[in-house]
N, C-alpha and C positions, 0 to 999 in steps of 0.2 A: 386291248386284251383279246385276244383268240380263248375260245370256249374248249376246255378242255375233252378231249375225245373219249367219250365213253361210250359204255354197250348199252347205259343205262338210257330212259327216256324222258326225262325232266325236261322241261323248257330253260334254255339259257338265253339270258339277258344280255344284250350289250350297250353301255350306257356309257355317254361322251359328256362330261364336263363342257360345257357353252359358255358360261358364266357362272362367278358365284353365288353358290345357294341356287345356281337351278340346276334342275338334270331333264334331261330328258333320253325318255328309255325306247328306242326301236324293239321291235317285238314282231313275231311271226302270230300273226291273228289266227293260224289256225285253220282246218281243213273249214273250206266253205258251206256254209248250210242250204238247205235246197233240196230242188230235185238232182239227181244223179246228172242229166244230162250225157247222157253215154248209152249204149247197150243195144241200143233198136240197128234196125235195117237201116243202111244207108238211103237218104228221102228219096234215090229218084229210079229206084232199082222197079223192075216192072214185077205184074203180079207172079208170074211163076219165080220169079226171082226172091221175092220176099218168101214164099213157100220154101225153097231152099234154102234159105238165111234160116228159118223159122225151123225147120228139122235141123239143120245143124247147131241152133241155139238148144232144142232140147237136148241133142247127144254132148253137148258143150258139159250139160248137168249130169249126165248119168253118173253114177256113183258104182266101182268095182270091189266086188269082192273075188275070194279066190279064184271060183270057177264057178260064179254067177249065180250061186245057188241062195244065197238070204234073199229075203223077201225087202226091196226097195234099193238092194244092193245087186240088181240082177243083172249086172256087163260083168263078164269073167277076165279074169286075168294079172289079176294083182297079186306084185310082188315077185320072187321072193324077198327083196328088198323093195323098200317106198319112202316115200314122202310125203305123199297126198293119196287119196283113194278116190277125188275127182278132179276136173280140172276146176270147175266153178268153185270150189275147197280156198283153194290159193287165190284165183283170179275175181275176188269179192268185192272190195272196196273200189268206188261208191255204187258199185253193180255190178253183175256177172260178166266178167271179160277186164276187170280192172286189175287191180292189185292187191296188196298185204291187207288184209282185214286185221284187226287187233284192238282189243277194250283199252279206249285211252279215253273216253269222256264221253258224259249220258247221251250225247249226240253220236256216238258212233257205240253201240252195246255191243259188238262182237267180236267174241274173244277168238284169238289163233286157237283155229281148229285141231294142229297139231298135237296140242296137249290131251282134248276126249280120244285121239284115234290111237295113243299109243296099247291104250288096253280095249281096246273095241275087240267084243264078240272074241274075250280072254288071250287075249294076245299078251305075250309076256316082256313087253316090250319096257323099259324108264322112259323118261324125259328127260333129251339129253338137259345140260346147263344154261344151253343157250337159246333155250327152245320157252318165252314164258305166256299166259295166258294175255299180257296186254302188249306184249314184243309182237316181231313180226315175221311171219313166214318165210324159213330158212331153207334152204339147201346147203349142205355143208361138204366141202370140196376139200382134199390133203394136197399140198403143197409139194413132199416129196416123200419117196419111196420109204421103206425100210433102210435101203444102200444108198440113200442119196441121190437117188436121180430121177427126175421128176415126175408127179402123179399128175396134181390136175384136175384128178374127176370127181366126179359126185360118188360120196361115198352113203348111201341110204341111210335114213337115219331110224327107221322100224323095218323089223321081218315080219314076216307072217307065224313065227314061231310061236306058237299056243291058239293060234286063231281056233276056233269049232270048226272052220274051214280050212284046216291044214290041218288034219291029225298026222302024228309022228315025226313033224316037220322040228329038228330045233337048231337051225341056223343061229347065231349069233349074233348081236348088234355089235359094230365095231367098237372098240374102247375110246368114246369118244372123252375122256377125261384124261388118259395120257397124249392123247394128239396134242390136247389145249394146252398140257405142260411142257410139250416142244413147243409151241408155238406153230403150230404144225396144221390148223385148221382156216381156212377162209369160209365168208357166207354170200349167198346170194340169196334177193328176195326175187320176186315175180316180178316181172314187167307188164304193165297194162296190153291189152290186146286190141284195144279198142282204135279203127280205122286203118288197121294197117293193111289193107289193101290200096289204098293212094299210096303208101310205102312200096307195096312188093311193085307196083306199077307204075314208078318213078324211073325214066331210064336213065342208066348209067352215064351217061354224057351229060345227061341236066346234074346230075350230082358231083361229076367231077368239074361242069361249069360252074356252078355254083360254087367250090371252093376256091376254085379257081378269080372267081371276083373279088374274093377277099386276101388273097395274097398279099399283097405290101402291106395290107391293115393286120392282118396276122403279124408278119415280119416286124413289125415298129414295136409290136408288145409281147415280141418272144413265142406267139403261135404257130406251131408247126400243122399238121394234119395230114393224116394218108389212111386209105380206105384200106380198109378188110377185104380178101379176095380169094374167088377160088381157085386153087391150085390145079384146077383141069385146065379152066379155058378165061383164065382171070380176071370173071366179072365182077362184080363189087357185090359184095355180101353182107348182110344188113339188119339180120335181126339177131337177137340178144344182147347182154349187157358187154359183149364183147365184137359183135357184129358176124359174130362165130357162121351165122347160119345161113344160107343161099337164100331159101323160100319159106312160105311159110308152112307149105306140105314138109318142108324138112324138118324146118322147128317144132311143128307139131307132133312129128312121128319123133324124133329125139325127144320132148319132152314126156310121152304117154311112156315111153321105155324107161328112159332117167327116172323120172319123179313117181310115174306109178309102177313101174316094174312089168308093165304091158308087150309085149311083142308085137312086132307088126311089119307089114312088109318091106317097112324103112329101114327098119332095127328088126331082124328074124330074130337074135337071140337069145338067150334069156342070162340076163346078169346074175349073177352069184348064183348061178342053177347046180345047187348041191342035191347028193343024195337023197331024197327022202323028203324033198322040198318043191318038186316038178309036179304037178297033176293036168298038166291040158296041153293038148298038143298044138303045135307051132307052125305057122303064128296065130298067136288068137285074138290079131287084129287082122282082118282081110277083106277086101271088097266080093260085095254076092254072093259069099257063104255063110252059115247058121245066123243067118235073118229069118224076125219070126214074118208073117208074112205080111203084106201092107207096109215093111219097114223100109226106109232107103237101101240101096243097092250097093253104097256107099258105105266104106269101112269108117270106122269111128275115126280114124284119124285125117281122110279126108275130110268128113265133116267138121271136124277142127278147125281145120285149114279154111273150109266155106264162111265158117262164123267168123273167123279174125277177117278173112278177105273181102266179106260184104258188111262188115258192120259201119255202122258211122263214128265219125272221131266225136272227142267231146265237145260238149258246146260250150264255150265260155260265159263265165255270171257278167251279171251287169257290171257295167266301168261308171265309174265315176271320175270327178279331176284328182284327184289323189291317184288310182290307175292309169290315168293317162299321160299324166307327169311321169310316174313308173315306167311306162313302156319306152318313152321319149330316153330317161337315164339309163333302162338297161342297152339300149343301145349306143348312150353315149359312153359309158363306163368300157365298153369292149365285150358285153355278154354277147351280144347276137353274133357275132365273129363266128362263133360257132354256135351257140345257138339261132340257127338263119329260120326269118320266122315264115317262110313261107317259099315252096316247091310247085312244080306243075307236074302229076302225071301225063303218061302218056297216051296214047290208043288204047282200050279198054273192051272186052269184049262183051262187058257188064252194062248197063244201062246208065248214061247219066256219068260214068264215071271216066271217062276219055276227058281231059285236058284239063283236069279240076286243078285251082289251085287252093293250096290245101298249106294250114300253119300247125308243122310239128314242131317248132323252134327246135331242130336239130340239124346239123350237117350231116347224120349219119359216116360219120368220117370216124378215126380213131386218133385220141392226145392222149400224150403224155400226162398223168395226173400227180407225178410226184411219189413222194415216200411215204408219203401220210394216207393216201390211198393205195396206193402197191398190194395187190395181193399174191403176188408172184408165179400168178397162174398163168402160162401161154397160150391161144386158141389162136389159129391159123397164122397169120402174120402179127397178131395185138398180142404183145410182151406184155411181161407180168406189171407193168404200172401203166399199160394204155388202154383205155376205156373208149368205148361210143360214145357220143356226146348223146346222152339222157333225152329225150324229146320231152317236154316240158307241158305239151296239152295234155291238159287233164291234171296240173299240178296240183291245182287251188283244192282236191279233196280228196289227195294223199296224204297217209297218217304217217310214209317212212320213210326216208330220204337214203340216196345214195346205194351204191351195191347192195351194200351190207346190212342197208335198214339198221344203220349205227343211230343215227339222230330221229325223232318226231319235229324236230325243228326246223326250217326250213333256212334262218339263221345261221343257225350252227352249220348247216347241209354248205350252205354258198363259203361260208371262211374255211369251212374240210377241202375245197377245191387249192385252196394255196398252202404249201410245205416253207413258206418262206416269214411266217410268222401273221397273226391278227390286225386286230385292232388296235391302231396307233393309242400311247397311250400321255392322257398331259395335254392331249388335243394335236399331239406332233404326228403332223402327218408322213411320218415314216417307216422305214421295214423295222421289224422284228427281227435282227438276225440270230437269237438263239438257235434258230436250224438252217443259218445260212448253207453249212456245208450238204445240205440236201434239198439244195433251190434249185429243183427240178419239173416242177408243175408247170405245164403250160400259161397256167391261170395265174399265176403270181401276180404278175400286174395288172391285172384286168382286176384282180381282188384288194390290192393297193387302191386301186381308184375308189372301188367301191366305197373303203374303207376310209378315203380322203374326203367321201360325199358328207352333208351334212346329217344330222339324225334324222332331221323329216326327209329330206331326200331318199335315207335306205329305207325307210319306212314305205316311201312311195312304191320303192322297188318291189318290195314286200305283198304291199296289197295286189301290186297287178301283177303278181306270180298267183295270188291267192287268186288272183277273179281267173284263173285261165281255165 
């Protein structure tokens, strides 16, 4: 039985008849309890170096209002359209620089922020539908145009219209309730940020080697894979849920513009800059101007880039043999195929961090995920159903899985990867073809195996995704 795909976030079950009168039930145990294990300075960076991690951890927190003027809201430049009003907003879970925060259990109390900022400081903003206090932090993106022909981008989900700090501003929220009745909307949650400086300084030849190992193993279970790239001088491109982005000075200056409406010298212009709605002049992200003084020199969105690029990855919880059985099966079943569990940076100009090897269990490559993932969105060479392969540290105390933060399950998260049907059912280990004519996923067989394992075996799988 395949768990049916919802928006909603209940725990689903899958339970394998063994013998009569028993059952036994694999289960996602749940984000790991603990400390965070994520967020500090990477351990071997020297002292001026943790100083710059450390001012760019603070500018990481600042929080924007329009034109800097509330008291604790004092970075200007938010809006006209947003998402977040910081980055640390989004990037919460299980610490600053992580991902989706959202009330799903007394171990985790915090609710998506998006819901208090819709009317923050009389903003006359709703809450779209898909937006709830224990879901998980959206970006919502239109599929296609008015005419048909395709959008793509992040369409804001609050104005600054009603703010105390936008008088006369009254821009519009889009009609996020007729998109949803085309079918007309996709989501995106946050991606953790944590160590991806061993990423930005991974060279392209180690990551095209690296898939390159795995070829015939790919091939025997239907895995293809082909890198994201830029279209100037095409080097392999690497971060977001799409690989969309070169560096992480780009991603960060795309996302201060995208999600908070910020200008800056990546992104000069101002999205949806209507009449009546502009108050600061442009860009009002830039390095060595209106700093108060003693402050870095450094525009907020380089310091961005500093905190992703020196921070340390997460550290994973203790393993037990139940995890270690796990790591053994996910490798046997076909996961590491692409989730490959470990990279070598290259030459580094940062301390300590030249020739690290270092376990994101990603190829950073792009597959094909099927129809049941498709969000029909295109970013540079990744077609509307190819995805990055997810990097996986740091899984074990993630509340949302997948693009869309569709499931809190981690269960449900791995059978959403195949379009070719569930959980054998009868104890027959066979495909489901109710959706054969759309058995397009990479992952098909790799999720047959899964699904051929025994119950304590996925259980195994289970736990040591949690300890990661």
């Amino acid at each position: 039985m395949k768990c049916r795909k919802v928006l909603a976030f209940a725990l689903c079950f899958t339970v394998l008849a063994i013998a009569p009168g028993v059952l036994l039930a694999q289960h996602d145990p749940g984000p790991r309890n603990g400390a965070a294990g994520a967020g500090g300075p990477y351990p071997t960076l020297s002292p001026a170096e943790v100083d710059l991690f450390n001012e760019a951890f603070m500018r990481f927190q600042e929080v924007q209002s329009v034109s800097g003027g509330i008291a604790g809201e004092d970075s200007g430049g938010l809006g006209p359209t947003f998402n977040g009003n910081s980055c640390a907003m989004c990037h919460a879970q299980p610490f600053i620089g992580g991902t989706s925060p959202g009330l799903t259990s007394p171990q985790n109390p915090v609710p998506n922020p998006q819901v208090a900022l819709a009317k923050l400081h009389n903003a006359s903003n709703t809450v779209p539908s898909f937006i709830a206090s224990d879901g998980p932090v959206r970006e919502a993106r239109f599929v296609r145009n008015r005419d048909g022909s395709p959008d793509g981008g992040v369409h804001g989900l609050f104005t600054i219209a009603g703010r105390d700090d936008a008088p006369g501003c009254t821009i519009a929220q889009p009609d996020f309730a007729l998109q949803l009745a085309f079918d007309n909307v996709i989501f995106r949650i946050p991606t953790p940020v944590f160590g991806l400086g061993l990423v930005e300084n991974t060279p392209d030849a180690t990551l095209r080697a690296n898939l390159a190992a795995t070829r015939d193993a790919r091939n025997r279970v239907g895995i293809g894979g082909s890198f994201n790239t830029s279209g100037n001088d095409g080097t392999i491109t690497r971060f977001g849920w799409k690989a969309q982005n070169k560096s992480l000075l780009i991603f960060a200056g795309e996302a201060y513009n995208v999600e908070q409406g910020v200008t800056n010298e990546l992104f000069p212009d101002e999205r949806s800059g209507v009449e009546g709605c502009l108050f600061n002049p442009l860009p009002e992200d830039a390095s060595g101007v209106n700093r108060e003084d003693g402050d870095s020199p450094l525009s907020d969105t380089t310091n961005f880039a500093v905190f992703m690029r020196l921070s340390a990855p997460p550290t994973p919880g203790p393993q037990t043999a139940s995890t270690q059985k796990g790591a053994t099966l996910f490798s046997a079943v076909g996961c590491a195929l692409c989730h490959s569990a470990s990279l070598t940076t290259g030459p580094s100009i940062f301390t300590g961090m030249s020739g690290v090897t270092y376990q994101p269990f990603s190829d950073f490559a792009l597959h094909h995920m099927g129809s049941d993932l498709a969000d029909g969105v295109s970013q540079g060479a990744a077609g509307g159903d190819q995805f990055r392969t997810a990097p996986l540290w740091g899984v074990g105390q993630r509340l949302f899985f997948l693009h869309d933060g569709r499931t809190s399950d981690l269960l449900q998260a791995i059978e959403e990867h195949s379009d070719c049907g569930g959980k054998p059912s009868g104890g027959a280990h066979s495909f489901n073809h109710e959706h054969s004519q759309h058995c397009s996923s990479e992952a098909n067989q790799v999720i047959h195996n899964f699904n051929a394992l025994s119950s304590q075996q996925q259980q195994d799988i289970l736990n040591f995704l949690r300890s990661l």
